[in-house]
C-alpha positions in Angstrom: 20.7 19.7 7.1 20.7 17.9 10.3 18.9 18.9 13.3 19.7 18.3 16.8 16.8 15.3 17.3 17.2 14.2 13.4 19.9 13.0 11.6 18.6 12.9 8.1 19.5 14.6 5.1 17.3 17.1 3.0 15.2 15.0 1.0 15.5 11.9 2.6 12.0 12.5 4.0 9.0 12.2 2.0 6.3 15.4 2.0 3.9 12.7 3.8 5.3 11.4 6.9 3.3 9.0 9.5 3.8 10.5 12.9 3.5 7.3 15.7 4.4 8.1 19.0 6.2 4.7 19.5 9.8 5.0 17.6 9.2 0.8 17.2 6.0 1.4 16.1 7.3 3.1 13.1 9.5 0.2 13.0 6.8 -2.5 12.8 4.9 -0.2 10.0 8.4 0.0 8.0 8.9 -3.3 7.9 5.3 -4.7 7.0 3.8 -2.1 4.6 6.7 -0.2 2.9 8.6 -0.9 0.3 12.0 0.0 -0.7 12.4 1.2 2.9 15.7 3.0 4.0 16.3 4.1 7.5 16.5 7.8 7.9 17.4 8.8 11.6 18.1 7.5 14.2 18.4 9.8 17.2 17.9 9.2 20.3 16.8 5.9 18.7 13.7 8.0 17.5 13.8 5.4 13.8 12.4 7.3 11.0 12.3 5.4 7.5 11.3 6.3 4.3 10.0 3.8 1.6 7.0 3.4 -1.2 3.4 2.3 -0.6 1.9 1.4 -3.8 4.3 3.6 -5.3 4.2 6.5 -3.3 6.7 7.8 -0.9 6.5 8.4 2.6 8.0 8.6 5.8 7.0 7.5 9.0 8.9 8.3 12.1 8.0 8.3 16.0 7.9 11.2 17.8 7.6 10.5 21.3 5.0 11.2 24.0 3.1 14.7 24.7 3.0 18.2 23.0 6.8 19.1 23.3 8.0 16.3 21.8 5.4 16.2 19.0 5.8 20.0 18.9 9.6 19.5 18.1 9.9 17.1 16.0 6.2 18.6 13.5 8.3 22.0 13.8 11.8 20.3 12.3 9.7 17.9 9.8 7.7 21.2 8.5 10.4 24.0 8.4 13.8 21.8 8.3 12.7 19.0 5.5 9.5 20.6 3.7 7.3 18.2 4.6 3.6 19.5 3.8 1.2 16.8 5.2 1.5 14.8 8.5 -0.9 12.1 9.9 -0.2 11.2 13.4 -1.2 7.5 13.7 -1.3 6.8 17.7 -3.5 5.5 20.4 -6.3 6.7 22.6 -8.1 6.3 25.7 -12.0 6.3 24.8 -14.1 8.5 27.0 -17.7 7.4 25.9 -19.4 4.2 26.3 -20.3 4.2 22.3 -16.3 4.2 21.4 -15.1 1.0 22.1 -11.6 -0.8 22.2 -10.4 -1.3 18.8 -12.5 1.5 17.5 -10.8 4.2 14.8 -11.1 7.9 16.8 -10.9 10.3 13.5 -9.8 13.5 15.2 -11.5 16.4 14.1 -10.4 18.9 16.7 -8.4 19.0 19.6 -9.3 20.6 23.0 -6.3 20.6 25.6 -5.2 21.8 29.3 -2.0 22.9 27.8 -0.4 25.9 27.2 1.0 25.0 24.0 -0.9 27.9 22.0 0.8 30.3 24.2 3.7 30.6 22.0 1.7 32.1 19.3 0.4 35.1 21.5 -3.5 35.1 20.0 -6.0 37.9 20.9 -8.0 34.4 22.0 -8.5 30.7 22.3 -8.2 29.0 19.0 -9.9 26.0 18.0 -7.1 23.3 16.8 -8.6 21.5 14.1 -7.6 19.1 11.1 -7.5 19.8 7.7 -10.7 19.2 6.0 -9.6 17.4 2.8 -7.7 15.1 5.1 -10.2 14.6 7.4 -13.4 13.9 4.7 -10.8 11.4 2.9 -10.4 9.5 6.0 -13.9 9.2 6.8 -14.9 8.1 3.5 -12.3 5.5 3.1 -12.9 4.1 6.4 -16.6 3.8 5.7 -15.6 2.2 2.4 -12.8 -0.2 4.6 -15.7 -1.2 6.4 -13.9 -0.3 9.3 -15.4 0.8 12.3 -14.8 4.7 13.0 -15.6 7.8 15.1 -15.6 11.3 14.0 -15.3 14.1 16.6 -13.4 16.0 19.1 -10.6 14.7 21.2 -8.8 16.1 24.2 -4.9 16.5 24.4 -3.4 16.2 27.8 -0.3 17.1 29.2 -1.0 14.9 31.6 -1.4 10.6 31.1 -1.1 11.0 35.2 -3.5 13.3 36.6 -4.0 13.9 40.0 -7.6 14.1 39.6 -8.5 10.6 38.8 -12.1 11.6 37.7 -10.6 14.4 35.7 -11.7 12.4 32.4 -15.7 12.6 33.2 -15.9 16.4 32.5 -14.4 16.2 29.4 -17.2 13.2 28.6 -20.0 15.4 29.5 -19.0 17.8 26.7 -18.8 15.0 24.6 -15.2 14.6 24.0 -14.9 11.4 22.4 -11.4 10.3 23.7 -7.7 11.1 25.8 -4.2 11.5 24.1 -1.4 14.1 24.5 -0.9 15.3 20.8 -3.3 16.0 18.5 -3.6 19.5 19.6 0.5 20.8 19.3 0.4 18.8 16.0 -2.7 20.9 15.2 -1.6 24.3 16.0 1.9 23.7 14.6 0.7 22.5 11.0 -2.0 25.7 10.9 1.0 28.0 11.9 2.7 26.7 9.1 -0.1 26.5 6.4 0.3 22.6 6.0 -2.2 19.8 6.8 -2.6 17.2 9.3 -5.1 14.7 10.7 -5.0 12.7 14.0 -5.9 8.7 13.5 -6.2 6.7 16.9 -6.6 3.3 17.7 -8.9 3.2 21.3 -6.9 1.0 23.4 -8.3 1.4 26.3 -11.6 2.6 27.4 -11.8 4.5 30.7 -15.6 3.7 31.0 -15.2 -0.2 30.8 -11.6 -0.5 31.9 -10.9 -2.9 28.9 -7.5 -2.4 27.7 -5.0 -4.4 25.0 -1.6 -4.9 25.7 1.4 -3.1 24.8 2.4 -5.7 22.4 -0.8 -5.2 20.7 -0.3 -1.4 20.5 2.8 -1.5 18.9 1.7 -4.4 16.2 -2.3 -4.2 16.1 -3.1 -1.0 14.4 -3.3 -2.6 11.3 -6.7 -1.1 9.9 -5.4 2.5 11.4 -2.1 2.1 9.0 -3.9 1.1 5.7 -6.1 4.0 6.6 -3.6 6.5 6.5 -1.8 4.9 3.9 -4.9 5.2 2.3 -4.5 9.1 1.9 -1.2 9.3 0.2 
């Protein structure tokens, strides 16, 4: 059944679905390494499409920007279509000299200054982590892809804005590896559900250096990130 940010029907998305932010992002990977494809919403113009790699099905649909919008659309993926493994595939800002642009950030956990977690009303702070099978695939295949990755701990903000220009260089000193805004609600909302999911991110940007790629390139450049979570199908 419809929901009110997705218009497809029950089974029209596959139990895997790709989770870009960037709805043309899911576009571009549609278009140049699915098969078969068949567009499956388009709300909001949020495109979602289904279609085969090597055979196998799976979606991949953008999401947005930040832990509501990522929280909504996990939550109506999980609990509205049955989908049982989701990979976000996005972009990061790297916080550490050794992670440079173009470099794959596996997210193993995800810290955060949001209040996401509040929902769930925990005796404590929980950690947000991926699942392991997931995350031990990914890291062998991208050692076997030859492709150069990162393993580690990643910090979600709510905010791509912050007042605190600095803010960045505490998170670095306990060895964060790199900024987005998701990982952490797609986290918490899979392990409240009893599903799996993994973070992938492409560093565009490096807030040590200042290097950056441009948006063209983020939408069309993640090439090696794609194949590696295609990889895990």
């Amino acid at each position: 059944m419809p929901t009110p940010h997705n218009s497809a029907a029950f089974g029209d998305l596959a139990t895997t679905v790709l989770m870009p932010g960037d709805p043309l992002r899911a576009k571009f990977i549609a278009d140049h390494f699915l098969d078969k494809v068949k567009l499956v919403n388009d709300v909001r113009n949020m495109l979602g499409f289904t279609g085969e790699y090597q055979g196998k099905r799976v979606t991949v649909m953008g999401t947005g920007m930040g832990a509501a919008s990522t929280g909504i659309y996990a939550h109506e993926f999980i609990h509205h279509y049955g989908v049982k493994q989701l990979i976000r595939v996005g972009s990061t800002g790297s916080i550490q000299a050794h992670v440079k642009v173009k470099d794959i950030v596996i997210a193993q956990g995800a810290s955060t200054d949001s209040n996401f977690a509040d929902q769930f009303n925990l005796p404590g702070q929980m950690a947000a982590l991926a699942d392991f099978d997931l995350l031990w695939k990914a890291a062998s295949n991208a050692k076997q892809m030859g492709v150069c990755y990162h393993v580690g701990n990643v910090v979600s903000s709510d905010f791509f804005y912050h007042d605190n220009a600095d803010n960045w260089k505490v998170w670095a000193k306990m060895g964060i590896l790199a900024l987005e805004m998701e990982a952490h609600a797609l986290y918490l909302t899979a392990a409240r559900a009893g599903v799996k999911a993994l973070t992938l991110l492409t560093v565009s940007d490096s807030m040590v250096t200042g290097e950056a790629i441009s948006a063209d390139e983020r939408e069309q450049g993640f090439e090696k990130m794609v194949l590696l979570a295609l990889s895990l199908l």
